[in-house]
BAFI-3210 file (N, C-alpha, C; in Angstrom, 3 decimals, decimal comma, padded with zeros to 6 digits):
// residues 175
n [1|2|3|4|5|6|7|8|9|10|11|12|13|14|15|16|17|18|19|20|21|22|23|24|25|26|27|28|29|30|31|32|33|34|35|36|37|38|39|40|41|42|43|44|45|46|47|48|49|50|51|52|53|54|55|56|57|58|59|60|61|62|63|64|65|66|67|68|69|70|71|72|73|74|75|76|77|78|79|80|81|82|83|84|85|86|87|88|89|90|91|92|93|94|95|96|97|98|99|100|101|102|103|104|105|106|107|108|109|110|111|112|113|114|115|116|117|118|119|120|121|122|123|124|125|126|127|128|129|130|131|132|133|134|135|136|137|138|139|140|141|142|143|144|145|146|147|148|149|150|151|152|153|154|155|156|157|158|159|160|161|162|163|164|165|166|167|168|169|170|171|172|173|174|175]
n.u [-022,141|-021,280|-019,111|-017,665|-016,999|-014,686|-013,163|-012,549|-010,845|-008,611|-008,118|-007,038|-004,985|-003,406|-002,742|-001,236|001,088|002,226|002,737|004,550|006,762|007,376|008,569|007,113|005,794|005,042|002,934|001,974|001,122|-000,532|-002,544|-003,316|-004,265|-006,482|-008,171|-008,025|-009,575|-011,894|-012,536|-014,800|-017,159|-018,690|-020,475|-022,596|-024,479|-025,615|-027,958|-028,572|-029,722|-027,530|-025,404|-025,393|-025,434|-025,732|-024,736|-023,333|-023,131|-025,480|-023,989|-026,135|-026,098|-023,413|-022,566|-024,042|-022,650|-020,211|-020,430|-019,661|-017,165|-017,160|-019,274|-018,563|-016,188|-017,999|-019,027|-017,542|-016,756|-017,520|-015,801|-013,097|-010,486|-010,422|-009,739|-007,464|-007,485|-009,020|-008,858|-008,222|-009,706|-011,371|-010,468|-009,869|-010,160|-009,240|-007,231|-003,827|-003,432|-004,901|-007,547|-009,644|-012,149|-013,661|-012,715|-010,931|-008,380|-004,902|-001,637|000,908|-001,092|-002,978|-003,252|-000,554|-001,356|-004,258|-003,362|-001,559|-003,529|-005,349|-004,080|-004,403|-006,819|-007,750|-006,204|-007,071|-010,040|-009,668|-008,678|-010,937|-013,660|-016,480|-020,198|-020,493|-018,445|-015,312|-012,600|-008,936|-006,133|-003,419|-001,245|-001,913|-003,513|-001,520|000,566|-001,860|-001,743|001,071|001,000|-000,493|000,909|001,582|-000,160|-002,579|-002,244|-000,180|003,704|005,546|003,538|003,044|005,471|006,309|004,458|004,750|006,856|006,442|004,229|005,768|008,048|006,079|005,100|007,904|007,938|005,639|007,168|009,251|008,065]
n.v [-021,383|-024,543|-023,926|-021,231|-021,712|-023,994|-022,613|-020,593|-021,395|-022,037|-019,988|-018,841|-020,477|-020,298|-017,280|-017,417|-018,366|-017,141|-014,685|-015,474|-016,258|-013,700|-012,714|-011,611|-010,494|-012,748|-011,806|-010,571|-012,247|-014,065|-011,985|-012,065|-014,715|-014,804|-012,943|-014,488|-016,568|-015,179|-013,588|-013,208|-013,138|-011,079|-011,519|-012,839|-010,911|-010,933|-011,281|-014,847|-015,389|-014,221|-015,141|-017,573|-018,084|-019,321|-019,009|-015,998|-013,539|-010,302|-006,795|-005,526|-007,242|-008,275|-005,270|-005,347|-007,417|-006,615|-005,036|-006,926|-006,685|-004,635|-004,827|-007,001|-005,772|-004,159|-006,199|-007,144|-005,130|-005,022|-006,486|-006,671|-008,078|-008,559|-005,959|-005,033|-006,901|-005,720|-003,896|-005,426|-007,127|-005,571|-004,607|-006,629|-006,985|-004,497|-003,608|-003,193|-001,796|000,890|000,047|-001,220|-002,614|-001,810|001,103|001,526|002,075|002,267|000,525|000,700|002,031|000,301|-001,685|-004,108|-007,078|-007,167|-006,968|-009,144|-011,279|-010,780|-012,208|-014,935|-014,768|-014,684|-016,373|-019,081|-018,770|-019,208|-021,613|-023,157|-025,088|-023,973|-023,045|-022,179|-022,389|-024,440|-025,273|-023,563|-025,066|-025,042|-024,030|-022,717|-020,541|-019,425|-018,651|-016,476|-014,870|-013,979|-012,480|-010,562|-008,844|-006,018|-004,471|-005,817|-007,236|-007,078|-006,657|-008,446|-009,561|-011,636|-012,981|-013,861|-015,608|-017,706|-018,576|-019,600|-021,995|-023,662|-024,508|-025,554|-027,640|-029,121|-030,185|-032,107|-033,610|-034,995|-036,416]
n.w [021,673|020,191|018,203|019,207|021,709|021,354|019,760|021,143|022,907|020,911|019,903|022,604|022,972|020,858|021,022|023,482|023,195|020,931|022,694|024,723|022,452|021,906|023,685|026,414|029,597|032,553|033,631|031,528|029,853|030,946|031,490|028,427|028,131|029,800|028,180|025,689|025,792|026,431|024,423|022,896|023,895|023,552|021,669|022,576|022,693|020,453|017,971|017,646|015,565|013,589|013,821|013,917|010,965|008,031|006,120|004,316|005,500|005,191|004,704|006,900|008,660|009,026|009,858|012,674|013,365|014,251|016,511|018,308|019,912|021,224|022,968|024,127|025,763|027,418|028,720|030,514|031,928|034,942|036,279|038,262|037,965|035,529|034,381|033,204|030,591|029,044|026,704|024,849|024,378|023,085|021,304|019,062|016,605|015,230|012,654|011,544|009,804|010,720|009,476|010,644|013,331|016,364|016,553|014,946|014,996|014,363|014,195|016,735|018,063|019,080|021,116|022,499|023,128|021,219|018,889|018,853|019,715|016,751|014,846|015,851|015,989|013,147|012,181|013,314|012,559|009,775|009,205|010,439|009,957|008,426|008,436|006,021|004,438|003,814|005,616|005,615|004,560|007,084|006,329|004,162|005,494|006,743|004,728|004,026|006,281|006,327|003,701|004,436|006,464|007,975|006,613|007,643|009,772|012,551|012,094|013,746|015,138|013,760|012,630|015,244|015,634|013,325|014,343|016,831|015,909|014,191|016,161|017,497|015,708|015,420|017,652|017,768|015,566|016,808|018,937]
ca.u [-022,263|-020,004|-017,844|-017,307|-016,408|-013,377|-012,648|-012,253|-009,682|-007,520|-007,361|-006,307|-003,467|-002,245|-002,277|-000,361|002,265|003,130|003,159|005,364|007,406|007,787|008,755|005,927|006,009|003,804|001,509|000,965|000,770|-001,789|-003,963|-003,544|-004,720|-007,523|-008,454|-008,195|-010,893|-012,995|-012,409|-015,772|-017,965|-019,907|-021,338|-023,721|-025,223|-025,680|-028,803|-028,340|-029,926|-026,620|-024,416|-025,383|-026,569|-025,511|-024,057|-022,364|-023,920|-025,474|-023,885|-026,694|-025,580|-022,102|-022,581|-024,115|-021,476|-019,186|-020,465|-019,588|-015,887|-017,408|-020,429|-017,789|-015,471|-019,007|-019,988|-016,509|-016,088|-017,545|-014,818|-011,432|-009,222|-010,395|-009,694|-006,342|-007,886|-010,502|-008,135|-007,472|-011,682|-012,144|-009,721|-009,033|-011,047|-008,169|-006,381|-003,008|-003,815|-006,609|-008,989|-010,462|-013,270|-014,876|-012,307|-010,439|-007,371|-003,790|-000,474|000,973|-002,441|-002,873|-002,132|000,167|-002,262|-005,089|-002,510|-001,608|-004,845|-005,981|-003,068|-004,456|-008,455|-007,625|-005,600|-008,745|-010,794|-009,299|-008,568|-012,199|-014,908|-017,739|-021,332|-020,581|-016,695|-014,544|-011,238|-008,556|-004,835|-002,744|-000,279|-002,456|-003,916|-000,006|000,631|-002,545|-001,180|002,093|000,611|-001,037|001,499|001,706|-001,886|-003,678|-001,744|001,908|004,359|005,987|002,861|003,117|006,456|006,217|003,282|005,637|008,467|005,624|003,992|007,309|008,606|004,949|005,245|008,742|008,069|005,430|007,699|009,986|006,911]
ca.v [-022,468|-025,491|-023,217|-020,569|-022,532|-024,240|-021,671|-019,319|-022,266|-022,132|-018,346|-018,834|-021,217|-019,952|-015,830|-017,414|-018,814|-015,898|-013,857|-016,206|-016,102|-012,066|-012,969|-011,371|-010,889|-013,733|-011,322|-009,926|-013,592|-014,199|-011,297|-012,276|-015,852|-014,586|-012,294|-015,064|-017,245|-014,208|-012,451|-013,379|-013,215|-010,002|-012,629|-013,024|-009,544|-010,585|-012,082|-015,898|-015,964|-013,728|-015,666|-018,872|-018,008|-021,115|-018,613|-014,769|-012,108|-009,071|-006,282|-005,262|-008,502|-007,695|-003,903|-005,576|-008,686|-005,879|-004,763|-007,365|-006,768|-003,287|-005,344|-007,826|-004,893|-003,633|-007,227|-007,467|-003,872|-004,683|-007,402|-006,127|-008,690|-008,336|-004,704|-004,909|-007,371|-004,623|-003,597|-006,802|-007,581|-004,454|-003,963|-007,565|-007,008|-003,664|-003,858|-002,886|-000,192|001,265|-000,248|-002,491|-002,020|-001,000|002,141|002,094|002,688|001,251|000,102|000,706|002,170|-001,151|-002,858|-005,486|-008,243|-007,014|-006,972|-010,760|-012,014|-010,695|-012,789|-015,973|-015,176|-015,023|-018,235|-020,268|-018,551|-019,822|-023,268|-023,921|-025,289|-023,259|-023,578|-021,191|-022,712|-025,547|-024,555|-023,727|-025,672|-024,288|-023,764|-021,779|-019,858|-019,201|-017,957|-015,502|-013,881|-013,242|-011,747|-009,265|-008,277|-004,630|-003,981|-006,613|-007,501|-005,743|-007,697|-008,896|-010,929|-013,064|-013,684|-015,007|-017,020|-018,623|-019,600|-020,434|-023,271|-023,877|-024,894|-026,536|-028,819|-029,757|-030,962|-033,445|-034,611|-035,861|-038,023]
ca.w [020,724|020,198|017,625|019,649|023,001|020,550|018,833|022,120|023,733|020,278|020,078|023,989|023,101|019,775|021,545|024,516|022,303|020,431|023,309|024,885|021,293|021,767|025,559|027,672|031,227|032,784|034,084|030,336|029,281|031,854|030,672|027,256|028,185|030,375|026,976|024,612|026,584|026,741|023,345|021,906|024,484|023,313|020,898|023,290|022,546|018,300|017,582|017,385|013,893|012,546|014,952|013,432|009,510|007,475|004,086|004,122|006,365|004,406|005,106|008,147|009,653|009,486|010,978|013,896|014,301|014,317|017,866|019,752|020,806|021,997|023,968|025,465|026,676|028,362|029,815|031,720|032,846|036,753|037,001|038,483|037,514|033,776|033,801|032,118|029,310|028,635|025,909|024,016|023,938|022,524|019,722|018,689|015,387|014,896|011,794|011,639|008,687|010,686|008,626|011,636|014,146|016,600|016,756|013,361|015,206|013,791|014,864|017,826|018,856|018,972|022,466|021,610|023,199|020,628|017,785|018,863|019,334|016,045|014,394|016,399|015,553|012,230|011,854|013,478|011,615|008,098|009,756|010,844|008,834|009,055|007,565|004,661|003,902|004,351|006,678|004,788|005,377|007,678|005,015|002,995|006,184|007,203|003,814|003,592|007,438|005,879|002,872|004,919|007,215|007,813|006,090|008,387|010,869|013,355|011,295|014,957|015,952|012,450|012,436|016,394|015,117|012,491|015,362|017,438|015,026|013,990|017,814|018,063|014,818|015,246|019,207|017,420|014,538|017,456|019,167]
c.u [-020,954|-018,605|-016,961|-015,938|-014,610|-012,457|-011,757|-010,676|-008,674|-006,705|-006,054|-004,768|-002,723|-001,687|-001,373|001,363|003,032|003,428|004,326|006,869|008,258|008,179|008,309|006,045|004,925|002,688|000,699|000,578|-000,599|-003,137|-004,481|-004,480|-006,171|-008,976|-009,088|-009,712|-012,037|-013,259|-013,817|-017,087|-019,421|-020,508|-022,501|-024,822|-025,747|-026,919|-027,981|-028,707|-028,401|-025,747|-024,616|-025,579|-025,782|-024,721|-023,700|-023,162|-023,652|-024,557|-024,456|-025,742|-024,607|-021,575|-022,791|-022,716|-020,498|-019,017|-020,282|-018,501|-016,714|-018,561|-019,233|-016,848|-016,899|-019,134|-018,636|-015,978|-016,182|-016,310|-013,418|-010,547|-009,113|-009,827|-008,104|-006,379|-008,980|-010,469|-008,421|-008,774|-011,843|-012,006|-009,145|-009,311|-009,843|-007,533|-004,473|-002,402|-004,597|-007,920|-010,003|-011,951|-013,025|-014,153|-011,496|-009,302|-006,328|-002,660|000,074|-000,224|-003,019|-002,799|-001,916|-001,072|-003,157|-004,742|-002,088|-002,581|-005,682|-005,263|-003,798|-006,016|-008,173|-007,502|-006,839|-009,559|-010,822|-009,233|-009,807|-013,118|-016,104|-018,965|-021,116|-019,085|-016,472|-013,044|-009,953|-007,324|-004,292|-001,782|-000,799|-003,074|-002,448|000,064|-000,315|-002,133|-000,335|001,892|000,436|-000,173|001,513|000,388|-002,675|-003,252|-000,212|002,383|005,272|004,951|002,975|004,271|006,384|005,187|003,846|006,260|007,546|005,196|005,235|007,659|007,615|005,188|006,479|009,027|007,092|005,987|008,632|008,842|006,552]
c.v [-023,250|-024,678|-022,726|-020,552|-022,785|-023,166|-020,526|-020,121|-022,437|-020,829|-018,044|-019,268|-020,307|-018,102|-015,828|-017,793|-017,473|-014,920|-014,384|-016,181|-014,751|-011,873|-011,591|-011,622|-012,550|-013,508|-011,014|-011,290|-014,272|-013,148|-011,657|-014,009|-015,698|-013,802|-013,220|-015,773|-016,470|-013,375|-012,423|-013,036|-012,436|-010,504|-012,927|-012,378|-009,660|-011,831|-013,560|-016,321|-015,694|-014,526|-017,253|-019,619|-019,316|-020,487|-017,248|-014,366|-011,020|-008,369|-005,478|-005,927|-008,104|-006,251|-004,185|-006,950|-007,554|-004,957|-005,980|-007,809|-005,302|-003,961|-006,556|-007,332|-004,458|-004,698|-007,569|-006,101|-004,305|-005,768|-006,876|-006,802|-008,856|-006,583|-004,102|-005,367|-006,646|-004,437|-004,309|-006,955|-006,959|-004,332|-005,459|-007,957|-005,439|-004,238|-002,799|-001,557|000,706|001,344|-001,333|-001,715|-002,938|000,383|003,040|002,696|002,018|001,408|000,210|001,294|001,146|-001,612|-003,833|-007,011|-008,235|-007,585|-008,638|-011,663|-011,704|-011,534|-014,375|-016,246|-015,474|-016,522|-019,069|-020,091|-019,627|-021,307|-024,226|-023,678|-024,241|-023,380|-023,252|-021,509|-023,894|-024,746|-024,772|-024,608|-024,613|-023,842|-022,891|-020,666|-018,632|-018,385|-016,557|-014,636|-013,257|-012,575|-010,668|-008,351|-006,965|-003,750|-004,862|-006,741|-007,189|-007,635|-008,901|-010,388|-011,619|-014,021|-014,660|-015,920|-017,780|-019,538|-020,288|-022,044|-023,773|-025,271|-026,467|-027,944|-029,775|-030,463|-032,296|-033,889|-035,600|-036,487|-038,820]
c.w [020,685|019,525|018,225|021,045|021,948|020,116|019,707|022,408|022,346|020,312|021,455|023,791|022,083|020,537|022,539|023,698|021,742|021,276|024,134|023,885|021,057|023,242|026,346|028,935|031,204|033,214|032,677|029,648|029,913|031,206|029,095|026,904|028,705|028,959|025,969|025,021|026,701|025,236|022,635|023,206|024,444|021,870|021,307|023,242|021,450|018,809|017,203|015,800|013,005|012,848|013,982|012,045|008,721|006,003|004,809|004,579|005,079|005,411|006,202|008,865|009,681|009,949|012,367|014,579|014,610|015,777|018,606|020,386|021,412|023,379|025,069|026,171|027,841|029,245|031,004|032,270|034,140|037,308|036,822|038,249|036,178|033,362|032,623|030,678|028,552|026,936|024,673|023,482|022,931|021,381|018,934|017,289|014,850|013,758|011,879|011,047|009,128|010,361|009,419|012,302|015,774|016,610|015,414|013,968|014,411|014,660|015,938|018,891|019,627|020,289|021,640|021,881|022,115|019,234|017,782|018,699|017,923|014,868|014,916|016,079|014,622|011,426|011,867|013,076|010,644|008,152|010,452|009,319|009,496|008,043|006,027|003,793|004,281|005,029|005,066|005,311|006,151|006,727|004,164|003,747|007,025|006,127|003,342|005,220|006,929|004,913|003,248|005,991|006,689|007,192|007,187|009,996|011,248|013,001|012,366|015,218|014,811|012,346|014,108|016,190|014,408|013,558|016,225|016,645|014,656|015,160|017,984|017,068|014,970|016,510|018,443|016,367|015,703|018,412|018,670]
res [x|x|x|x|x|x|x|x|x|x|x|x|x|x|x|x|x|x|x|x|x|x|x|x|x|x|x|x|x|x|x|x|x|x|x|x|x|x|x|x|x|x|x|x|x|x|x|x|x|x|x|x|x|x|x|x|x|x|x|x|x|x|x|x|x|x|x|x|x|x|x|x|x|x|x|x|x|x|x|x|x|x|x|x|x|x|x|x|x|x|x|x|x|x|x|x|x|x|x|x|x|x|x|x|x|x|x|x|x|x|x|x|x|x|x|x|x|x|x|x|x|x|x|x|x|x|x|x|x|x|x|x|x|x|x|x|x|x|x|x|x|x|x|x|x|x|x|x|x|x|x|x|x|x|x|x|x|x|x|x|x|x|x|x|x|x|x|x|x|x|x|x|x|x|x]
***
């Protein structure tokens, strides 16, 4: 769906940034880019009705959205050049407390890519409109990351998300 498509290519940019920010080889920057573009993909597996509901998923609905970082680690196992982003698919729904899914692991359990990209879904999350919300500001989506640091999200990828946007805003104040 149109969302998703967008939504995949922001995750992509904002997860390359901060990994970039926490200076990443270019190979792990590469997987993490290859990841971001792919992180949703086991979307494909969720009924389109839950995928698209127009107000708040019951709790069913949100047991099943909740499989489909585990279905998009399955749909890219036969490809060998994804096998390093396996990781990142899987756990990018991980909380930092172990209160995430699909494994309920925490912190350094974590691959760092997973732990970044869940710092970068988030954001676009809060910053997109969606049927059931209006987006929130970045300013107020910035402020609810840092809130959560250390309960939500590895306090590393937030703050390189700061210097990141940061870097990014203050290249267009000088254009």
């Amino acid at each position: 769906d149109r969302y998703t498509a967008g939504h995949s290519e922001s995750v992509q940019r904002y997860s390359v940034g901060i990994a970039r920010e926490l200076g990443l080889s270019p190979e792990e920057i590469l997987t993490i880019e290859r990841a971001g573009a792919l992180h949703d993909i086991g979307k494909i597996g969720i009924p389109d009705a839950i995928i698209n509901k127009p107000s708040r998923l019951s709790p069913e609905e949100f047991e099943k959205i909740k499989e489909h970082p585990a279905i998009g680690e399955q749909m890219i196992l036969p490809i060998p050049f994804l096998k390093v982003a396996r990781g990142i698919i899987r756990h990018h729904h991980e909380r930092f407390d172990g209160r995430g899914y699909p494994d309920g692991i925490a912190g350094q359990e974590i691959e760092l890519g997973a732990r970044i990209m869940a710092v970068a879904d988030t954001f676009d999350a809060m910053t997109s409109d969606r049927s059931y919300r209006e987006a929130s500001r970045a300013e107020e989506a910035m402020a609810e990351l840092s809130r959560c640091r250390n309960s939500q999200f590895d306090p590393d990828a937030v703050d390189a998300f700061q210097r990141f946007r940061e870097t990014v805003n203050h290249g267009k104040a000088q254009d």
